[in-house]
VMD Tcl script that builds the backbone (N, CA, C; Angstrom):
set m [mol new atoms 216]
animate dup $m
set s [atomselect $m all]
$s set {name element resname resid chain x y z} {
  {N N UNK 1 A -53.630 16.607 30.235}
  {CA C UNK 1 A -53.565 15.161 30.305}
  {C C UNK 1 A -54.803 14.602 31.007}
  {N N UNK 2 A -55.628 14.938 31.597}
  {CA C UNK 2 A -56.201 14.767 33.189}
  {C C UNK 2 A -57.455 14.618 31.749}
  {N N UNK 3 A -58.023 15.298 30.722}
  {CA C UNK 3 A -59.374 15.233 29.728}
  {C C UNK 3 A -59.041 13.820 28.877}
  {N N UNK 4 A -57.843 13.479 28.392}
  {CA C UNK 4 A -57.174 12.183 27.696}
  {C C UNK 4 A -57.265 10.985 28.851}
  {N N UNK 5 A -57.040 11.146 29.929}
  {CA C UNK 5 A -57.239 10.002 30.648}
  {C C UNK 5 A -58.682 9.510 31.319}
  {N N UNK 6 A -59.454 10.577 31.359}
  {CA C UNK 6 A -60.709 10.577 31.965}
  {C C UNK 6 A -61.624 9.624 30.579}
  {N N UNK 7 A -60.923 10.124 29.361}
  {CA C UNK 7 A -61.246 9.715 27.841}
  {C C UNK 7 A -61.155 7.873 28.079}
  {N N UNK 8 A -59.741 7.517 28.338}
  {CA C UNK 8 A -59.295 6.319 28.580}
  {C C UNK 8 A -60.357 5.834 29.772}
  {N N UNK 9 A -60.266 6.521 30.684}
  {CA C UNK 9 A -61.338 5.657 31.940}
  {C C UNK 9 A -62.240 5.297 31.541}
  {N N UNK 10 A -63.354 5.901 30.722}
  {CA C UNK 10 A -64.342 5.741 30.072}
  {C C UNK 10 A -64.199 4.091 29.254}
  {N N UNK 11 A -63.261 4.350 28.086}
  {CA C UNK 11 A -62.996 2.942 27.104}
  {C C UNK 11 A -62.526 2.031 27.906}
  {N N UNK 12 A -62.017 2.294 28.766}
  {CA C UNK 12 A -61.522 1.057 29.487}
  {C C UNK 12 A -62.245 0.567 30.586}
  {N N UNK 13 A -63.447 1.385 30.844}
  {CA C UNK 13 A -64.465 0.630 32.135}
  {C C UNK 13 A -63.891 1.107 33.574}
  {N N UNK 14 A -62.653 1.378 33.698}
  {CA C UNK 14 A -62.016 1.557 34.960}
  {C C UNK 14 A -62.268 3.232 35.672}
  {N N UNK 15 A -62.401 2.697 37.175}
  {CA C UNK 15 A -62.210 4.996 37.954}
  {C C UNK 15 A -61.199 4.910 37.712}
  {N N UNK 16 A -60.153 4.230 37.951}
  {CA C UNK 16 A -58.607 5.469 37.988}
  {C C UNK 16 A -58.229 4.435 37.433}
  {N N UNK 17 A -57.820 4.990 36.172}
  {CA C UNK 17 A -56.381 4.315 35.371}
  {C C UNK 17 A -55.104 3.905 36.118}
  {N N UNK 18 A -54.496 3.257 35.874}
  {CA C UNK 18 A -53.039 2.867 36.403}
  {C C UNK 18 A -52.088 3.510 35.370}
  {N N UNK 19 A -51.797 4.581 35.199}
  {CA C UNK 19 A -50.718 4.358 34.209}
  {C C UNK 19 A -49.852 3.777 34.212}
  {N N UNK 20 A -49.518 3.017 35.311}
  {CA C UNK 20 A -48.098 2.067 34.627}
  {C C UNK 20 A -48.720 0.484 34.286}
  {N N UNK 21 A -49.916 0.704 33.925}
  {CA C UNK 21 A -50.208 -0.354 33.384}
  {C C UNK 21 A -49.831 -0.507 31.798}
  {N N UNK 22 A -49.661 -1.660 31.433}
  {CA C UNK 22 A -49.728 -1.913 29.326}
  {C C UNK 22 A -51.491 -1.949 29.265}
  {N N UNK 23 A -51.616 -1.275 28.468}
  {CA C UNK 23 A -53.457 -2.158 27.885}
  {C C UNK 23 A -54.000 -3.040 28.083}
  {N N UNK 24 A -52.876 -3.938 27.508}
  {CA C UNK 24 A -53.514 -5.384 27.572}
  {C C UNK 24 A -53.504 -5.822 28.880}
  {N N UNK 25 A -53.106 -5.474 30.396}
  {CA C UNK 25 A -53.003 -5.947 31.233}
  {C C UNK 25 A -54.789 -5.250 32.028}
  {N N UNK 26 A -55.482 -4.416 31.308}
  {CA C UNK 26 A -57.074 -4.568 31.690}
  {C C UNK 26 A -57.957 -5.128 31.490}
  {N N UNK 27 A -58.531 -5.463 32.469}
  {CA C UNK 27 A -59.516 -6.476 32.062}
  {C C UNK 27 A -60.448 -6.224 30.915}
  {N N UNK 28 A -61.081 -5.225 30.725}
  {CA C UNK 28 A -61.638 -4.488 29.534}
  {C C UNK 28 A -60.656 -4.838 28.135}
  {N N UNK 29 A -59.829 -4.745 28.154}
  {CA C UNK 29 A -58.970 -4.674 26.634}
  {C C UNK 29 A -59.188 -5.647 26.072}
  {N N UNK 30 A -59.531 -5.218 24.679}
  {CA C UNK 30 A -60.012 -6.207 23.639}
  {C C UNK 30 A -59.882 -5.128 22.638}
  {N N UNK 31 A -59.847 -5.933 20.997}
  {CA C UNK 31 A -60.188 -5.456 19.864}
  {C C UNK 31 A -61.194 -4.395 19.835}
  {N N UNK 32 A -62.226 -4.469 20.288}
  {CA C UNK 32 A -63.281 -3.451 20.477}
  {C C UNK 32 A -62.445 -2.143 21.235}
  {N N UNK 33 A -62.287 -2.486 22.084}
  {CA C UNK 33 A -61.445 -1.258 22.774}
  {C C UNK 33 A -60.313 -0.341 22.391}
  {N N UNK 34 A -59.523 -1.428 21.881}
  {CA C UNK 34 A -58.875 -0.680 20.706}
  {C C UNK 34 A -59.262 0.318 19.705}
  {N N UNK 35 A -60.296 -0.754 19.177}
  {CA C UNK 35 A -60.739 0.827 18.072}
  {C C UNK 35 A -61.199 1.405 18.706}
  {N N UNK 36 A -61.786 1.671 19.890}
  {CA C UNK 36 A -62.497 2.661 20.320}
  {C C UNK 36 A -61.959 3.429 21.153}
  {N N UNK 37 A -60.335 3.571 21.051}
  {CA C UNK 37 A -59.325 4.523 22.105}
  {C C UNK 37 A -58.441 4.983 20.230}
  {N N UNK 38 A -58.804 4.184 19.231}
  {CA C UNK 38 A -58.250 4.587 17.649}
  {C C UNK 38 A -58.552 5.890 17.196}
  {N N UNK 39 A -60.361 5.618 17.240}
  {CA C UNK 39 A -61.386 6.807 17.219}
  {C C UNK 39 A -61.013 7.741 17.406}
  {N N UNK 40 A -61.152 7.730 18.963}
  {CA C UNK 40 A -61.169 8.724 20.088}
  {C C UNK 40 A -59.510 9.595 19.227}
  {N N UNK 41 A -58.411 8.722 19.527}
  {CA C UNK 41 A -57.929 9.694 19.244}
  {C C UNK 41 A -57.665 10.405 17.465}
  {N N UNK 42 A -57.910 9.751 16.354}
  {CA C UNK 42 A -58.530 10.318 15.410}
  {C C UNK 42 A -59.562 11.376 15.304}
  {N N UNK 43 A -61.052 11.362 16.284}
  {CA C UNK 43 A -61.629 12.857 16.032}
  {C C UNK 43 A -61.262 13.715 17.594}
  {N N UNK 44 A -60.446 13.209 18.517}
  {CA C UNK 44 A -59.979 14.628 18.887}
  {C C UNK 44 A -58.569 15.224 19.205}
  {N N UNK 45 A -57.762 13.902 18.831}
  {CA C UNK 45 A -56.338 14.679 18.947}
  {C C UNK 45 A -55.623 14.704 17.477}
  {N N UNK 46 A -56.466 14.509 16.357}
  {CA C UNK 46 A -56.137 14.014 14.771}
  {C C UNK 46 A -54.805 13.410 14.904}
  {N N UNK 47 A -54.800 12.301 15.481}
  {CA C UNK 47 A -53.924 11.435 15.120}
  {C C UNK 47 A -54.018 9.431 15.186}
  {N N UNK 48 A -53.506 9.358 13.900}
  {CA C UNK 48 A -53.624 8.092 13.452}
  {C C UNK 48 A -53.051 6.926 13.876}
  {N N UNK 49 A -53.384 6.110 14.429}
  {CA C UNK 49 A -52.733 4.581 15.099}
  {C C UNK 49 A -53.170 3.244 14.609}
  {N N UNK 50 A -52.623 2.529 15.101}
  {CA C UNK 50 A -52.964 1.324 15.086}
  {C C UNK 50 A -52.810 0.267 16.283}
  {N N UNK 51 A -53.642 -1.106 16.227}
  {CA C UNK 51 A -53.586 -1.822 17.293}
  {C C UNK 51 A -52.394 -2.549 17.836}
  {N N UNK 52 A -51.644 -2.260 16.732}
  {CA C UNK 52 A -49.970 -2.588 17.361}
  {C C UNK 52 A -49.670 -1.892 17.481}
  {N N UNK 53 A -49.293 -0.357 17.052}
  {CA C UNK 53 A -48.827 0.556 17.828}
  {C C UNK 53 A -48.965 0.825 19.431}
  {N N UNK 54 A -50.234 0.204 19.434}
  {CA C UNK 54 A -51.411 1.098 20.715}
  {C C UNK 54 A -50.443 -0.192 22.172}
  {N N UNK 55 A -49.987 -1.327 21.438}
  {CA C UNK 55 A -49.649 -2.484 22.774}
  {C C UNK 55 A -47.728 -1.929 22.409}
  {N N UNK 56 A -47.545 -1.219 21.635}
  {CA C UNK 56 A -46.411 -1.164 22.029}
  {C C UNK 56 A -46.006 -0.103 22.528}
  {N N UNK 57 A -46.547 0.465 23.239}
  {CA C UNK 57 A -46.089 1.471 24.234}
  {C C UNK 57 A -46.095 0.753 25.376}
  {N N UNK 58 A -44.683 0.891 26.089}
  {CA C UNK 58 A -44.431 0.388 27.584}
  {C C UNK 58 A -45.526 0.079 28.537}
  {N N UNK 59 A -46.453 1.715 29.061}
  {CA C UNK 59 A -47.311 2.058 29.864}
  {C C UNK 59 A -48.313 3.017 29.236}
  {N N UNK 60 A -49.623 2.719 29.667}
  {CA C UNK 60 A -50.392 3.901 29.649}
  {C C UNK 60 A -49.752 5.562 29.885}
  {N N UNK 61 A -49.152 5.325 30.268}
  {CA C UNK 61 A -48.663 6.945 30.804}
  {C C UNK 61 A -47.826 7.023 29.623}
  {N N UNK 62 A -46.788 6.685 28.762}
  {CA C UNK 62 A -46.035 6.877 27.745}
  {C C UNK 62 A -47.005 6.680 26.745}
  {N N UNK 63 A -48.086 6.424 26.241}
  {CA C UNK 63 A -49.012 6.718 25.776}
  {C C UNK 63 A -49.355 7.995 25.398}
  {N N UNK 64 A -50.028 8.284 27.066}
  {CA C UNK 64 A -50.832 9.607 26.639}
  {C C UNK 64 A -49.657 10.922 26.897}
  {N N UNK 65 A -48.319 10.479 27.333}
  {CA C UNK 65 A -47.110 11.370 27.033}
  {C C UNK 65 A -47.099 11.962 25.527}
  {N N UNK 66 A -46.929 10.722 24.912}
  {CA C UNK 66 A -47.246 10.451 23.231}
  {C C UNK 66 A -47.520 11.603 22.564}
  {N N UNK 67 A -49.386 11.321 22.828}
  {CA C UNK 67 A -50.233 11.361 22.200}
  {C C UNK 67 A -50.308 13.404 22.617}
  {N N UNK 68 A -50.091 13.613 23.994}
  {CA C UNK 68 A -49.755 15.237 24.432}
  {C C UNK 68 A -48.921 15.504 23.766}
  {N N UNK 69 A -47.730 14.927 23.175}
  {CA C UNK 69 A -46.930 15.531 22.271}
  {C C UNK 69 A -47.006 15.982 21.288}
  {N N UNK 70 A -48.071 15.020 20.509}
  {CA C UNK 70 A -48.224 15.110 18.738}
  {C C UNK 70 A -49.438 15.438 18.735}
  {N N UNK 71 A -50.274 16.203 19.733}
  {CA C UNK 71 A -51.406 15.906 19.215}
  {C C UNK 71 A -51.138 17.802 18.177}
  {N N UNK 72 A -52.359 17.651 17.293}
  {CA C UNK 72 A -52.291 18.688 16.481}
  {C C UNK 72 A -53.454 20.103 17.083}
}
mol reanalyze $m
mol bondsrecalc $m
mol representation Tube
mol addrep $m
């Protein structure tokens, strides 16, 4: 989890993530950011999202719970 969030720190501008934050509650989050946490996880966890999917997860942390689950 600790390589997926360091991933997120990066797109999101922030040192330490909050995971119990939603997305949209960073100052960074925007459309741009979106696709660019879409990407990310398309070439390295091969899996496919979208920008409503991505705000309807509760928290960052149920996120990258998620995304550790399915990734392939």
């Amino acid at each position: 989890m600790e390589k997926l969030i360091e991933k997120l720190e990066v797109i999101l501008e922030v040192q330490n993530i909050d995971l119990s934050k939603k997305f949209e509650e960073f100052e960074e989050w925007d459309s741009l950011t979106s696709l660019s946490i879409i990407a990310m996880l398309d070439s390295d966890y091969k899996l496919t999202t979208n920008h409503k999917q991505l705000t309807d997860f509760l928290t960052v942390g149920d996120f990258c719970s998620f995304v550790l689950q399915n990734e392939n």
